[in-house]
C-alpha positions as CSV (number, residue, x, y, z in Angstrom):
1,X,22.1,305.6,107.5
2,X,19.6,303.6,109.7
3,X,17.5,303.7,106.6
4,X,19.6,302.0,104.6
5,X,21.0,299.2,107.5
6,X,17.3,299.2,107.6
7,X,15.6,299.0,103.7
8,X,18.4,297.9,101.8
9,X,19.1,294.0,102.5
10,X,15.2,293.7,101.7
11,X,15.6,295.5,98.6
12,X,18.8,293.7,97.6
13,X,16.9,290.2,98.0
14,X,13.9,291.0,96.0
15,X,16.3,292.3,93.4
16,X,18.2,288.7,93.8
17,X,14.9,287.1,93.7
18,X,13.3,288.4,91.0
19,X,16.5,288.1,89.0
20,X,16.7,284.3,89.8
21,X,13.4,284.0,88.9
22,X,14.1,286.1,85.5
23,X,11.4,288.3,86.1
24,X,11.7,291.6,84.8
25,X,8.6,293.4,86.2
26,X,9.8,292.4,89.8
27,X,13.3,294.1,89.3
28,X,12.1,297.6,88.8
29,X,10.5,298.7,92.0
30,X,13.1,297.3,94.3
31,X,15.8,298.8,91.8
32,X,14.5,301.9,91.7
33,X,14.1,302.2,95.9
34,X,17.4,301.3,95.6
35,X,18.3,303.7,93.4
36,X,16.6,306.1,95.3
37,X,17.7,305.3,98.5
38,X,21.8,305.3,97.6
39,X,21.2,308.5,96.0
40,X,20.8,310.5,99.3
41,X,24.6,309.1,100.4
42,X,25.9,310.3,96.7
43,X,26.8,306.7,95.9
44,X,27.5,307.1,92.5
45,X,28.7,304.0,91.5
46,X,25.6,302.2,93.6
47,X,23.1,304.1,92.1
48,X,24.3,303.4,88.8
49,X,24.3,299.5,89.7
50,X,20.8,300.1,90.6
51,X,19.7,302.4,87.8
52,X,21.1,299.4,85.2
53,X,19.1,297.0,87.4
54,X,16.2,299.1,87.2
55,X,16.7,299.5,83.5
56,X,17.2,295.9,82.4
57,X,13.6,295.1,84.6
58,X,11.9,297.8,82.7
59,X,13.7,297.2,79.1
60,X,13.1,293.0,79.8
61,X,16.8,292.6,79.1
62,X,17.5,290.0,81.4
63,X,20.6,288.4,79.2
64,X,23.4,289.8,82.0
65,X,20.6,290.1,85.2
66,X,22.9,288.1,87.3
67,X,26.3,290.3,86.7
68,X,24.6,293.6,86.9
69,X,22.8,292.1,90.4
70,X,26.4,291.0,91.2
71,X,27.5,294.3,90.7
72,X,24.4,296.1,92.8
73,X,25.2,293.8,95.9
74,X,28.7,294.5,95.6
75,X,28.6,298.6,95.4
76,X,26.2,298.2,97.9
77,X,28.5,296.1,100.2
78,X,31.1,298.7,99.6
79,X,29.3,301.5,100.5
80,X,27.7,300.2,103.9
């Protein structure tokens, strides 16, 4: 739990960055800590907001970044 108090509003702001910025390479890592990270609490909804994240980065499908970031922030707001 620390870890993610911790880790995760870092990770959510380079995922908000690097989607305002539109760039795809910079969405993955962050996304997939993320993913990683909400995993260990069985947040299945948040890791599937990350995963898509993560996906769009890798796929440079950046069309509906800012929902899908929308989405992360809020599954991630709901599970803290």
């Amino acid at each position: 739990i620390g870890m993610l108090d911790e880790d995760a509003p870092a990770l959510l702001a380079e995922v908000q960055l690097a989607a305002s910025a539109k760039d795809a390479p910079g969405l993955v890592k962050p996304a997939h800590a993320l993913k990683s990270m909400l995993g260990n609490f069985c947040a299945a909804a948040a890791q599937e907001a990350a995963r898509t994240v993560e996906v769009m980065g890798r796929e440079n499908r950046l069309d509906d970044v800012d929902m899908a970031v929308k989405a992360l922030h809020q599954e991630a707001d709901r599970l803290k």
